[in-house]
N, C-alpha and C positions, 0 to 999 in steps of 0.2 A: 651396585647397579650402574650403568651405563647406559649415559645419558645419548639420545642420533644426534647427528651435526645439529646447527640451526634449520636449515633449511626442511629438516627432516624432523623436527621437533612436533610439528601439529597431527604427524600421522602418527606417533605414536603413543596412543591413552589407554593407561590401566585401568581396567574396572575395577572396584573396591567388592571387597564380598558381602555377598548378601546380606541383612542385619537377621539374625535367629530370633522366633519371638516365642515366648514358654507361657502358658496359661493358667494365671493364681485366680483362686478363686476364696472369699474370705464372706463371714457373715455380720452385719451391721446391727450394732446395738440399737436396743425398740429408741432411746434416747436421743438416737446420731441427728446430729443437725449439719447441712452442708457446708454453712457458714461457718461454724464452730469446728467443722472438722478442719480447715485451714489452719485454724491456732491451737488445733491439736486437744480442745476439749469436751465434753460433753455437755449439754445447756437442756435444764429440767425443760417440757413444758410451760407455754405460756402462763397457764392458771394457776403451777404452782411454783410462779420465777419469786425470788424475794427481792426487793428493790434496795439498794443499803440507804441508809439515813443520810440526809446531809451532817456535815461536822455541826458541832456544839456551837463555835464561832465562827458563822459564814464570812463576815467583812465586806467592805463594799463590794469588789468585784471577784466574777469567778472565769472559767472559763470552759465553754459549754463546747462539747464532743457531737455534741448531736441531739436531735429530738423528734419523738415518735409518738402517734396515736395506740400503735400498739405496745401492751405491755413488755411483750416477750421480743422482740424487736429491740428495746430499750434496754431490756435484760442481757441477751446476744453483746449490745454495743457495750455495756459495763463488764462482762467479762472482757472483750476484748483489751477494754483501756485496760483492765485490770491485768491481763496476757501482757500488755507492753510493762508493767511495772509501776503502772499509774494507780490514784486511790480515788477512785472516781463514785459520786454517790449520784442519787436519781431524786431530782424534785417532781413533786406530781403537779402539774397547774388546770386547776377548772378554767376552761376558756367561755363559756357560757354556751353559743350556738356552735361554737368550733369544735366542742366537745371536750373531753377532758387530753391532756399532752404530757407524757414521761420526757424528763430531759437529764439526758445525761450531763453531768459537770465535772469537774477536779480542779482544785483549789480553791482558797480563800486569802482573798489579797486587800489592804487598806487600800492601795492605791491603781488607776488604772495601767500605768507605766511598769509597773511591776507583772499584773499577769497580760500583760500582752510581750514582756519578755517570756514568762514562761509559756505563753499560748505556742510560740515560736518552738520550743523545745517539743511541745504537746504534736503538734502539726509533725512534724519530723520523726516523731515514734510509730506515729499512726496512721502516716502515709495520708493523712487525710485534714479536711479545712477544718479550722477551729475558731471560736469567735469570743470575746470578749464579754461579757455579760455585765451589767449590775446583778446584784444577789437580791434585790428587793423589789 
C-alpha cells in the first residue's frame, strides 16, 4: 500500500471492517454460581457448603483471607483460595450480639515475621488484602 504525501496524509483514512457477531446460546447448571463461575467451578448451596477443619497444629499466627456472616459466602471464598493452590480452612467464631462469623485462614506459623512473609505471597495469588491474625 501506498502511503499520500504528508500533506495529504489526514485525508486519507481507512475504515476497518465491520466486527461480525454470531449468537451462542448455552444452558446453566441449577448449581452455577457467578462468582464461582470466574474460577471455573461449581459451589453447592449455602445449606449444604462443608467448611474444612482448621489443621491439628494451628501455632501462634495465621493468616486470614476473609470473613463472613454468611456461610456460603465463606464457602465461595475457600474454594477460591483453594482455586489459587492455597489449603485454606474456616474457623467458626460466636461473636455474641454480632452474631456468629465464618473466617477464612491458611496457614499455621510460630512466629509473626514468618506469616506476614507468606501473607505477602497469599495477597498476590488472590489479588486481594490479607491480614495477619493470632490463632487464639
Amino acid at each position: 500500500m501506498r502511503l499520500a504525501p504528508a500533506e495529504k496524509a489526514h485525508e486519507r483514512v481507512e475504515k476497518p471492517e465491520p466486527l461480525r457477531t454470531a449468537s451462542v446460546s448455552f444452558t446453566r447448571p441449577a448449581t452455577y454460581r457467578r462468582t464461582a463461575s470466574r474460577a471455573g467451578m461449581q459451589v453447592p448451596p449455602a445449606a449444604a457448603a462443608q467448611l474444612p477443619p482448621p489443621p491439628r497444629e494451628l501455632g501462634n499466627f495465621t493468616v486470614q483471607v476473609g470473613a463472613s456472616r454468611d456461610r456460603g459466602d465463606a464457602a465461595r471464598l475457600e474454594a477460591r483460595a483453594r482455586g489459587a493452590g492455597l489449603k485454606p480452612y474456616v474457623m467458626e467464631a460466636n461473636l455474641g450480639a454480632k452474631g456468629t462469623w465464618y473466617r477464612v485462614r491458611v496457614g499455621a506459623f510460630r512466629d509473626k515475621e514468618a506469616a506476614n512473609r507468606f501473607r505477602l505471597d497469599v495477597e498476590r495469588e488472590l489479588r486481594s488484602a490479607a491480614a495477619v491474625m493470632p490463632t487464639h
